[in-house]
N, C-alpha and C positions, 0 to 999 in steps of 0.2 A: 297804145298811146292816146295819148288827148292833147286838144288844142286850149289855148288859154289868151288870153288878149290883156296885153297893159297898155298903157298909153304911146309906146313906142310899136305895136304890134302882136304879131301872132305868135306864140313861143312854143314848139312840143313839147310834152312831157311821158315821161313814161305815168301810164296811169295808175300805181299804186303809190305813185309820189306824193307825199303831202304837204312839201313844198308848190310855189306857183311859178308864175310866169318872173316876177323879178327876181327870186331866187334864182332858178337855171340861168337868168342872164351872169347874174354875180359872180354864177359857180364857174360860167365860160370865161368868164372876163378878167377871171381873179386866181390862173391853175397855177399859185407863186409855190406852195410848203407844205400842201398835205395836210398841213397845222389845223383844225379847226377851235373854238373858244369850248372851253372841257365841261363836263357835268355838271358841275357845281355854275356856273352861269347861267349854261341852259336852262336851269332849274329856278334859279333867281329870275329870269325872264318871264317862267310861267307863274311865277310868284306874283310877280308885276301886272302880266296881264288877269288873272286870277283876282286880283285888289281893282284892278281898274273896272272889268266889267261890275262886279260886285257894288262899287262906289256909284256906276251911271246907271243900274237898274234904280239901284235906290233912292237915285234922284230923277227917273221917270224917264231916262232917256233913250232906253232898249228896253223891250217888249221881256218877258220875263221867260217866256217859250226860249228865246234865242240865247237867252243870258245863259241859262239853266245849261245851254249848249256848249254855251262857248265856257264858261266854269269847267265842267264836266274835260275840256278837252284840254285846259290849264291845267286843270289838277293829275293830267296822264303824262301833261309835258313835265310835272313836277316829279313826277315819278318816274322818270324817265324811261317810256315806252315808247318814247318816237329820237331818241337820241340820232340814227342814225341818219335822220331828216333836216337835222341844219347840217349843210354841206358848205357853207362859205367860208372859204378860206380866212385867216387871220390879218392874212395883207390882205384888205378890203376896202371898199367903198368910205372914204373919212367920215369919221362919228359912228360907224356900224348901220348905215341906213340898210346895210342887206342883212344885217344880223336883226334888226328890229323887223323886216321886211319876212325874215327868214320865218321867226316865232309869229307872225302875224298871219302868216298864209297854213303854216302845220294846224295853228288853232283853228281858223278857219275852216281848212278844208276838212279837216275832223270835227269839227261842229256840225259841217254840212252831212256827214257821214251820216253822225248823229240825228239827225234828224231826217231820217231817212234820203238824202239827197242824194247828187252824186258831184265830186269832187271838182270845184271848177265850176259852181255853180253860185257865183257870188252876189245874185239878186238874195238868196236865200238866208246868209250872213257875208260878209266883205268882211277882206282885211285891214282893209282902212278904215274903212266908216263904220265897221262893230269893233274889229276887235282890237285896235287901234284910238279909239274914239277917246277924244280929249288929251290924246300923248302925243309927241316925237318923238322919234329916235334921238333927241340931243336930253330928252330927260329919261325913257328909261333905259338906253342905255349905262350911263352911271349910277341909274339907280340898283340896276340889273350887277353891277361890276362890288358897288359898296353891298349888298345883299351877300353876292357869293362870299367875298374876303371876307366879311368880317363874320362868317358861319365858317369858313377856312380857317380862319385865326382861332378862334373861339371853339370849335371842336374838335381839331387837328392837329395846328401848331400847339396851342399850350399847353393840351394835356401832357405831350410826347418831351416838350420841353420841362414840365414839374416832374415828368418821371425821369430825366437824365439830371436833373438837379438836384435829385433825390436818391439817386444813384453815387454822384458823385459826391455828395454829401454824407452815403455808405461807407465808401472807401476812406472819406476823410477818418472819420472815426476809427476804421478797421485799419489804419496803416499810421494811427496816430504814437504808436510806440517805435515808428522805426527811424532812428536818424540818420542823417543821411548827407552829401555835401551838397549845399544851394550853390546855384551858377548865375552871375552874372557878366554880360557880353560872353559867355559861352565860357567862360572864366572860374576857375576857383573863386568862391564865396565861404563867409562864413555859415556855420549848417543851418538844417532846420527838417523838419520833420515831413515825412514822404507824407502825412497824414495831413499837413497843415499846406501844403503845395495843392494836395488835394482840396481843400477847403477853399482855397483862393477860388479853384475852378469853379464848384459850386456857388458859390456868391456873384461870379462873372454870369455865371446864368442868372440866378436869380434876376439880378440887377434887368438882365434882358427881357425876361419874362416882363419886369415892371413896365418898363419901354414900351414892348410892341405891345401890352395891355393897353397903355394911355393911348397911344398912336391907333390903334385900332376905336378908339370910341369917336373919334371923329366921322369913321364910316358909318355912323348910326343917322346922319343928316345926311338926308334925301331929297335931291333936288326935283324926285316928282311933284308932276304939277306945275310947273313952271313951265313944259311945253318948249315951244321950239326957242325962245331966244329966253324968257323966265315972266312974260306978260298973264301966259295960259290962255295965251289967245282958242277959241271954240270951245273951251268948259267951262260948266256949269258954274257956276258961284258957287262953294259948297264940295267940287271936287276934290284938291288940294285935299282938304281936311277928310274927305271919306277916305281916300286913296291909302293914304297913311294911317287910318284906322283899323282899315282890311290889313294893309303890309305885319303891323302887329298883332295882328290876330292871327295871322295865316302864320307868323316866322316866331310869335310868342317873346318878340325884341320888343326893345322900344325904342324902337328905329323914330323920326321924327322930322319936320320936314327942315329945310336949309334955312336959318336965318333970312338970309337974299336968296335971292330964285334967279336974279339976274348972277349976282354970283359964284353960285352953286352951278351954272351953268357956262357958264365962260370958263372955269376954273375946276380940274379934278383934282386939287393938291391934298384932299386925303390919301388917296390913292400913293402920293408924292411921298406923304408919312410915315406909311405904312411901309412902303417901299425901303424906306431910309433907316428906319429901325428893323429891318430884315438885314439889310447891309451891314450894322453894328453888330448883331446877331453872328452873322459870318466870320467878321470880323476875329468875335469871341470864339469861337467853334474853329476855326483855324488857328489860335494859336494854341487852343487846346489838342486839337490833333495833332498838328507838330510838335508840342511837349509828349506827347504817347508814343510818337515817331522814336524821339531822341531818347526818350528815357529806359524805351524796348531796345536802341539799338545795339548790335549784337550778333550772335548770343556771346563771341568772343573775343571782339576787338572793338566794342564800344559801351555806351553807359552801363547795360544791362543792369538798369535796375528793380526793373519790371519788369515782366512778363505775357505777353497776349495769348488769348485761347488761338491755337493756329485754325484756322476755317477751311482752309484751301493749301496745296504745293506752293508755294512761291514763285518756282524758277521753269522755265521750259528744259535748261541746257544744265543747272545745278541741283544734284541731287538732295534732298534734306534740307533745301532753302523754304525757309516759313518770312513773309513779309507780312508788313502791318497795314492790309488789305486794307479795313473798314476805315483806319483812319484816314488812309489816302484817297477813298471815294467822298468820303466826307470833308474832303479838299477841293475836290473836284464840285461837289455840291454847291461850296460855298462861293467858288469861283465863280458858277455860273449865273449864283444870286447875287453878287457884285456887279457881274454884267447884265442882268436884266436892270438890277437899280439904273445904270445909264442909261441904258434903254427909254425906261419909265421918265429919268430926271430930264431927255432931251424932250419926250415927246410932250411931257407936261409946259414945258416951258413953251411951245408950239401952238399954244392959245391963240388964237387972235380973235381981237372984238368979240361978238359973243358968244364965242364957241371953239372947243376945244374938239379938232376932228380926226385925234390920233388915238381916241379912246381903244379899240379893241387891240392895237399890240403894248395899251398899257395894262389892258385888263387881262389878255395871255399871260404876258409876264408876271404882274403882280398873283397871280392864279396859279402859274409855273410855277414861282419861286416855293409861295407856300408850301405846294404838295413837295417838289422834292428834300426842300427841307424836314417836313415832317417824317417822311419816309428815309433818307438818311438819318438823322437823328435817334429814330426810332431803332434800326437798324445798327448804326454805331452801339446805342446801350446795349442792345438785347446781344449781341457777337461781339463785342469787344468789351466795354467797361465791364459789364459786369462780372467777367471771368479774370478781366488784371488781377497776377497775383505777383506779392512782392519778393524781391530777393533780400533778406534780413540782413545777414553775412555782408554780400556785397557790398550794400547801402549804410553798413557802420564802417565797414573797411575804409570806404570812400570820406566818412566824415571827420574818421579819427588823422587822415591823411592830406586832407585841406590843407595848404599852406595860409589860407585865408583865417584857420583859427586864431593864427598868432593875433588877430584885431582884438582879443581879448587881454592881450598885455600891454595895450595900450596904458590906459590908467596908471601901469604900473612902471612899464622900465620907457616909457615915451614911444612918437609914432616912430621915430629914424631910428631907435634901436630895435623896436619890433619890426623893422624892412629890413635889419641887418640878420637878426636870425632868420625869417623869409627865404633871403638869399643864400644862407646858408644851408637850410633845409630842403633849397633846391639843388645846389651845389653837391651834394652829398648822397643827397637820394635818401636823407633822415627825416624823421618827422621833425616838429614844432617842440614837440614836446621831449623829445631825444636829445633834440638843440641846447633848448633851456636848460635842461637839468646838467648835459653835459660839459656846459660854460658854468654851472654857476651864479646862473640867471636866477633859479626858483630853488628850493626841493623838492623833491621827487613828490611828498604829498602835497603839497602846493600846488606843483605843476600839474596832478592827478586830477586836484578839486576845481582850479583855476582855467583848464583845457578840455575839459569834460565834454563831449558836443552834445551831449543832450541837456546836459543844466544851461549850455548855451541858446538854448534854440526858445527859452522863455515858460512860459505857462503852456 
């Protein structure tokens, strides 16, 4: 053990810790979830401090020996060799002062390591006054939050999102020959092609891909530098602009800083953005899973149009039950990114005057949301889409038997006599086209060329 001193006291620590003395208070104070803020943060943090020292050597205000140090111990936190060293829970201190407090003391005491010292030895580099210098917690933390997501976004979510777009965009083509009967309100429709149902889905993504593309470039304005209220009160003239020079060098973005500092500081509503175009996203991805649901359902008392690779038994108590596992996790996925959206949308609104101090369960969630949807999504394509295979048979039997075809004799015999045969080809358990020809309505080629479901269903 070793002793360590803040300004409230004396605090133990176990001595291979490289956290400090306000972290153990945090970690006591704050035993709410287990939860802590994920890799991709931590690593944005040491990104952050990584640019800051690099920005105040260069402008002459740490000794080059210490910088040298405290880089060296950034670029370990980037790499994450000391993950196991921020311990502060998620429900924490408002703004993350222990999560900024957390990365301030790990780089530190590993600087001091570095340079031969021993841990807790804060004449030799401080967490505040080196490796902290010129920042608050009220700027790099959101700087730390827009860093992570929008390399979340950007490496994670869209690639996995253009491969299920492209996926589905597969099946459009490969199932473009099968027709089949379209539903609406759960309703006989008239048809249309299993291929072209498909193609809607792909374009619903797309469209999302565009969304959270735009919505994530607002995370490229970076309220470092602007310090604790957005004045930048203690740095340099000059840091601001180095800060954000290093960030782009080190992350290869063109990250940039906030319009207003006081702004960007009061207010995380990129975060708010991004959030909300992940919701839309769910949105889409639920109703696509529940069209997989319904069009699998089955194998013989429901749509059964389609088919899913089975992955797993279905049932504990029924034998030879196969259920539509992956869609229904990826229900569950999008549920819970609905719910962290409220999450994010209450806490963002939680702003007052210059600061916004609910940042880290917006930046969990928004962080959360990311990885599970990538990982569902991913996981949907690769065990479910891409093994759907169709039922041919089935899917014309269903189209040629629509009562909804008859909206093709509109034109022809009006709408109240095409509801009278409707009704009668319910009545009887006969097709549309049985109806027609056996009243008198059409002939037989007529009826053939006129009731066709695939000349119906267009280009």
């Amino acid at each position: 053990m070793r002793i360590e001193k803040d300004t409230l006291g004396e605090v133990k620590l176990p001595d291979n810790a490289y956290y400090g003395a306000q972290t153990k208070r945090a970690a006591g104070n704050f035993p709410i979830s287990g939860l802590t803020l994920p890799r991709r943060f931590i690593r944005a943090q040491g990104i952050v401090k990584l640019a800051a020292v690099r920005a105040n050597c260069a402008l002459g205000l740490i000794d080059s020996r210490k910088a040298k140090a405290i880089e060296k111990a950034a670029l370990e936190i980037i790499n994450g060799a000391h993950d196991n060293h921020f311990v502060v829970d998620v429900y924490q201190a408002g703004a993350g002062t222990s999560q900024n407090m957390n990365a301030n003391e790990v780089i530190a005491n590993r600087a001091i390591e570095i340079l031969k010292g021993k841990k807790g030895d804060y004449k030799r580099i401080h967490p505040n006054d080196h490796v902290n210098m010129a920042q608050s917690t009220n700027d790099t933390i959101p700087a730390s939050m827009y860093i992570s997501a929008f390399e979340a976004v950007r490496d994670d979510l869209l690639p996995v999102l253009t491969a299920l777009k492209d996926t589905l965009s597969g099946k459009a083509k490969e199932f473009d020959g099968i027709v089949k009967a379209g539903r609406t309100h759960l309703q006989d429709a008239v048809p249309i092609r299993l291929g072209q149902e498909f193609s809607g889905y792909s374009a619903a993504v797309k469209n999302d891909i565009r969304r959270i593309s735009q919505a994530s470039g607002s995370l490229l304005y970076l309220p470092i530098g602007g310090n604790a209220v957005g004045t930048g009160i203690n740095s340099t003239p000059g840091f601001q602009r180095y800060v954000i020079r290093e960030i782009r060098k080190i992350t290869n973005t063109k990250f940039r800083s906030c319009e207003n500092l006081f702004e960007g500081i009061q207010n995380v509503n990129p975060a708010l953005e991004v959030s909300a175009s992940l919701r839309g996203l769910s949105i889409t991805l639920t109703k696509i899973a529940n069209d997989i649901r319904l069009l699998s359902s089955g194998p013989r008392t429901g749509f059964a149009e389609i088919q899913l690779p089975a992955v797993q038994p279905g049932s504990s108590i029924m034998p030879g039950k196969v259920n539509p596992v992956m869609a229904e996790m990826l229900n569950m996925v999008c549920f819970q990114v609905i719910g962290n959206d409220t999450t994010i949308a209450y806490a963002t609104q939680a702003s007052q005057l210059e600061l916004n101090v609910m940042m880290p369960v917006i930046a969990y969630n928004l962080l959360s949301s990311i990885e599970i949807l990538t990982n569902g999504i991913r996981v949907f394509n690769q065990k479910c889409l891409k093994g759907i295979r169709a039922d041919s048979e089935r899917c014309k039997k269903l189209a040629e038997t629509t009562l909804a075809i008859v909206t093709a004799l509109n034109p022809i015999i009006g709408y109240e006599s095409a509801a009278e045969v409707s009704k009668e080809a319910f009545r009887t358990g006969k097709s549309v086209k049985q109806v027609t020809v056996e009243k008198g309505i059409l002939e037989k080629p007529l009826a053939d060329r006129l009731l066709d479901p695939m000349k119906l269903t267009g280009k």
